[in-house]
N, C-alpha and C positions, 0 to 999 in steps of 0.2 A: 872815476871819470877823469879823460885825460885833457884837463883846460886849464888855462890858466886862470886864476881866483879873480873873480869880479864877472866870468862866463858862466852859463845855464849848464848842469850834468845831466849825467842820464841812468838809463834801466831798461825790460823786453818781455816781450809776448810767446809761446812756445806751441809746439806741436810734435805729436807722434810722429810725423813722418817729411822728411823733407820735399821742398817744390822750385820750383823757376821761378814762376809768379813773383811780381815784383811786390812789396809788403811797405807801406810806408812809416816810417818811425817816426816820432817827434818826444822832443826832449820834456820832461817836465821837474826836473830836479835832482839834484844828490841828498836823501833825506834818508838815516843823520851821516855826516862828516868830519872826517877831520881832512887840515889841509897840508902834507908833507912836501917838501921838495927832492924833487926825484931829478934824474939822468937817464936820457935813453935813447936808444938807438931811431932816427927819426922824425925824434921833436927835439931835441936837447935838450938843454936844464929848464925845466920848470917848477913852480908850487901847484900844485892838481889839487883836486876834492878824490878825496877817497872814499870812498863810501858806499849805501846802499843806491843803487838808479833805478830812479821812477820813471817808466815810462806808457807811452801809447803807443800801438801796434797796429795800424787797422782803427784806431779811435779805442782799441782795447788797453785797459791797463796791467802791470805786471811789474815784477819785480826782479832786478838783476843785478850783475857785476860785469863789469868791463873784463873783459881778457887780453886787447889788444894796447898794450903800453905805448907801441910802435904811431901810432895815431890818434888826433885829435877829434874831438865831437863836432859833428856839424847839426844844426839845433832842426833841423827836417831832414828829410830826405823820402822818397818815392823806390826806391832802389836797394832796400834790404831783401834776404833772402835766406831763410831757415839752412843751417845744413849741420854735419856732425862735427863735434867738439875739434875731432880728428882735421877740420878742415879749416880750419879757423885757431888763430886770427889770419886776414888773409897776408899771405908772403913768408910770414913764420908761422906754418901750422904744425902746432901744438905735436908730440907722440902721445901713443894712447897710453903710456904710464904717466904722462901730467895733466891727460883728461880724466884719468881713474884717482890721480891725487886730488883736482880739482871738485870730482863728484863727491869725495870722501871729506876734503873741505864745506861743501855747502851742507853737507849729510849731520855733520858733526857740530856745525856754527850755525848757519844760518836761521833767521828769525827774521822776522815780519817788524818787530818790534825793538830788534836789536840796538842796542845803544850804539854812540858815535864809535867810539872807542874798537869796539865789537866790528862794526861793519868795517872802520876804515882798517883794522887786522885783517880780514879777512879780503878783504879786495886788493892790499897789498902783499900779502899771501898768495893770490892767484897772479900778480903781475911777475913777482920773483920765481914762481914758479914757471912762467910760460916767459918770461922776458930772457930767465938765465945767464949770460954774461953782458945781455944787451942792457941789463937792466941795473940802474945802481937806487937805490934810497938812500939819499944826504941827509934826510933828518936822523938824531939822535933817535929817537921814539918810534917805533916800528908797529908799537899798539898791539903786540901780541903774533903778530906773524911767524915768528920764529918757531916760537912753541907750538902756532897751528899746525906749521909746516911738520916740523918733529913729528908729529902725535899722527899724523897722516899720514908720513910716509916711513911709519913705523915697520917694520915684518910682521910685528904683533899685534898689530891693526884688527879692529874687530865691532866698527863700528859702521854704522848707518851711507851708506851710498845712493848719494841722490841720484835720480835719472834727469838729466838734463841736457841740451839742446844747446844750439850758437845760430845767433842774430850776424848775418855778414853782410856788411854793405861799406855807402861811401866814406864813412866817417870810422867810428871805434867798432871792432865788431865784440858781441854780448853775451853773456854764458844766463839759461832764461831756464826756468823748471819746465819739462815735456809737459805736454797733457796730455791722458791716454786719448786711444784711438775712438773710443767711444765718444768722448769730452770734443773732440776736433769734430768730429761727424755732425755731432748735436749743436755745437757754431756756427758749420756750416748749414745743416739746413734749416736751422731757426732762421739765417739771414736769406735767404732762399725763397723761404715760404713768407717773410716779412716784404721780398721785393714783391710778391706774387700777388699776396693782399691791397700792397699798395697801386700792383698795375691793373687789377681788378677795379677797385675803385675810379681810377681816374678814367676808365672805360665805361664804368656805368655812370658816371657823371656827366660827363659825354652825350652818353646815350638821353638822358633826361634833362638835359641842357637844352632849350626853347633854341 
């Protein structure tokens, strides 16, 4: 998360297939962290929370990493919008050989449970990766980045590739795990058939209302 220390972080919600539809994000933390000081094309020098980002999507929770070093987090917003890795972050999007290192990164690391340490590698692993010369880390301690990066952008590569998705909107945009297409269907019409229920009732209450 790209904030300066003493600000709220973030994280994201996912789907098979992208939309227009405006998606609202709100922030609920960098959980765990560490806090380096970076340089970058932007924002200039700052000390950030590095880490895993918790967020809500729609009131949905999810778990993610920032992609876009270029911007800072805004703690709402109404105006995110799913699209491919390929297109994001917005203004420097990504090529699909550091969307394919990136999936190989999460495929390879990522955990639910990951320690500080763990997470803030790995999320500055994705910023070095997609920041490229925009991007500097002034802290000595890099938390493991280096070697993420090596081992993933090996030739000899032969491990795990996550499928995952990017959160684009007004603030950071967010690299989030897909959900398949059956998983999004079944979102969708549980909340469908929940509005449907509820517009039933307040019609029959209506209806037997003196």
């Amino acid at each position: 998360m790209l904030a300066a220390r003493g600000l709220v972080g973030l994280g994201c919600l996912a789907m098979s297939s992208t939309g227009t539809y405006a998606l609202t994000v709100q922030e609920l933390g960098v959980n765990p962290y560490e806090a380096p000081t970076i340089t970058c094309s932007g924002i200039g020098t700052l000390t950030v929370y590095a880490g895993l980002n918790r967020l809500a999507v729609d009131g949905m929770p999810m778990n993610g990493f920032c992609i876009d070093p270029f911007h800072l987090s805004v703690s709402s917003s109404p105006n995110y919008q799913y699209v491919p890795l390929t297109s994001a972050p917005k203004g420097y999007n990504m090529s699909s050989g550091v969307a394919l290192d990136i999936e190989r990164l999460w495929g390879s690391y990522y955990s639910p449970d990951m320690s500080a340490t763990a997470a803030a590698g790995l999320q500055i692993a994705v910023w070095e990766l997609v920041g490229g010369s925009y991007f500097q880390l002034n802290s000595v301690d890099d938390y493991g980045a280096a070697g993420y990066i090596a081992a993933v952008t090996s030739p000899a590569y032969t491990g795990p590739v996550a499928d995952l998705i990017a959160l684009s909107g007004p603030g950071q945009d967010y690299v989030v795990q897909n959900v398949p297409e059956g998983g999004v269907t079944a979102i969708l019409l549980g909340g469908a058939l929940c509005a449907l229920i509820m517009f039933h009732r307040k019609l029959t209450w209506k209806e037997l209302a003196p």
